[in-house]
NUSE-542589 format. One record per residue (C-alpha): x, y, z. Coordinates in steps of 0.5 Angstrom, whole numbers, plus 500, padded with zeros to 3 digits. Layout:
N
XYZ ...
end
This chain:
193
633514494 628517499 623520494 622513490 621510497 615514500 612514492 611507494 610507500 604513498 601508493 601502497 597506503 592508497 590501494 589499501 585505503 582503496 581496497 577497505 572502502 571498496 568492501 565497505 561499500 559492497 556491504 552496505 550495499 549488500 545489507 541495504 539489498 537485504 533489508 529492502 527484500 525483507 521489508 518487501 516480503 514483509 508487506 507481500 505477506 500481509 497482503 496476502 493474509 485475509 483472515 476468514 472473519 473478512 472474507 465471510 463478511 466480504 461474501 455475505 455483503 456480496 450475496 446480494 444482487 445489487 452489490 457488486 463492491 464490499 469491504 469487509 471491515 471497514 475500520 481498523 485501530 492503528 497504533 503509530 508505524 504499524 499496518 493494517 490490512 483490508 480487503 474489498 471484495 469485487 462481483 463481475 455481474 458483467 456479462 463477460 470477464 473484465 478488466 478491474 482496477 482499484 483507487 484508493 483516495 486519502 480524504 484527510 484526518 479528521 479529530 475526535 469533533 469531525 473537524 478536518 485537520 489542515 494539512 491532512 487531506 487532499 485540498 491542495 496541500 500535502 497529504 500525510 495519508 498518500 503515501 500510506 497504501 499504493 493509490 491504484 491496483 491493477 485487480 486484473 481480470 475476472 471472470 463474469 459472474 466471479 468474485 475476488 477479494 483483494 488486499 490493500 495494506 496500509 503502513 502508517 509512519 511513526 510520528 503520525 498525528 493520532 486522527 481519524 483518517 479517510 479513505 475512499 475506494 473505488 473500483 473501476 472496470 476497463 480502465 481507471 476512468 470516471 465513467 468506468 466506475 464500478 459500484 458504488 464508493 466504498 469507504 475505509 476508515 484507520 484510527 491512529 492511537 
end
C-alpha cells in the first residue's frame, strides 16, 4: 500500500514541477519577444527621423548637376552604446526610373595621430565596426530626375575603443556591382567618446 501511495505522490510532484516550468518558459519567451519588438520599433524609428538641417544640406549638395550622391552630415560624436543616424541623399539623373542599392563599408578606427588601429578594419581581421549599421540596403526604385534621402542608423556597442571610425558609402543602380556604381564614394565619419 505504501508503494502505490508514493508512486502518486512522485507523479503529482512532476506534473506540478512541469506545469511551473512550462509558465516560466512562456514568460521568457513572452518578455524576449517584447523586448526584441521594442528594440526593433526603436531603431525603425530612428531611421525614420531626419532632421531638416540634413535634408537642406542633403538638397543644396544635390542642386548641382554633377552630384548625384550626398551625405548630409558626414561626422557625428558618439558616446559609447549610443546611435547615430545619417542620411544620404541620392539624384536619379538616369534616363528612366532605376533600381538603387547602398553599401556601407567599415575601413577602421584610426587614433587621434591618423594611425589606423590593428584589429578595427577590414584587413582580414574582425571588424569591430561591421556590425554597426546593415552593409547593404535595397533603396528601391526612383523615378528619373527624383531624389531621395535615406537613413542609415549606426549603433556603436558599449565598451567600444574611443577612435575615429570610417565608413565608405557607395551607391550603386541595378544591382550591387562594381561596374554599376553610381556617383562617387562618399565617406562617413563616427567619433566614439
Amino acid at each position: 500500500m505504501k508503494i502505490i501511495t508514493m508512486k502518486k505522490k512522485g507523479a503529482i510532484e512532476l506534473s506540478v514541477n512541469f506545469i511551473v516550468m512550462f509558465v516560466l518558459a512562456i514568460a521568457i519567451l513572452g518578455v524576449g519577444i517584447w523586448l526584441f519588438a521594442k528594440i526593433f520599433t526603436i531603431a525603425e524609428q530612428e531611421t525614420e527621423r531626419i532632421d531638416s538641417q540634413t535634408t537642406q544640406e542633403i538638397d543644396r549638395q544635390l542642386r548641382d548637376s554633377s552630384a548625384n550622391v550626398a551625405i548630409g552630415i558626414s561626422y557625428k560624436k558618439v558616446s559609447n552604446g549610443d546611435g547615430a543616424v545619417f542620411a544620404v541623399g541620392i539624384k536619379n539623373r538616369l534616363d528612366m526610373e532605376e533600381k538603387f542599392f547602398l553599401s556601407v563599408d567599415c575601413i577602421g578606427g584610426f587614433d587621434k595621430e591618423g594611425n589606423k588601429i590593428p584589429g578595427s578594419g577590414n584587413q582580414g581581421q574582425d571588424n569591430v565596426c561591421d556590425n554597426w549599421t546593415f552593409e547593404e540596403f535595397n533603396i528601391g526604385q526612383i523615378n528619373a530626375n527624383e531624389q531621395k534621402n535615406v537613413p542609415i542608423a549606426f549603433n556603436v556597442p558599449k565598451g567600444s575603443d574611443k577612435l575615429l571610425y570610417t565608413f565608405n558609402v557607395q551607391v550603386y543602380h541595378t544591382s550591387i556591382d562594381e561596374n554599376n556604381a553610381y556617383g562617387h564614394m562618399q565617406k562617413m565619419y563616427i567619433e566614439v567618446q
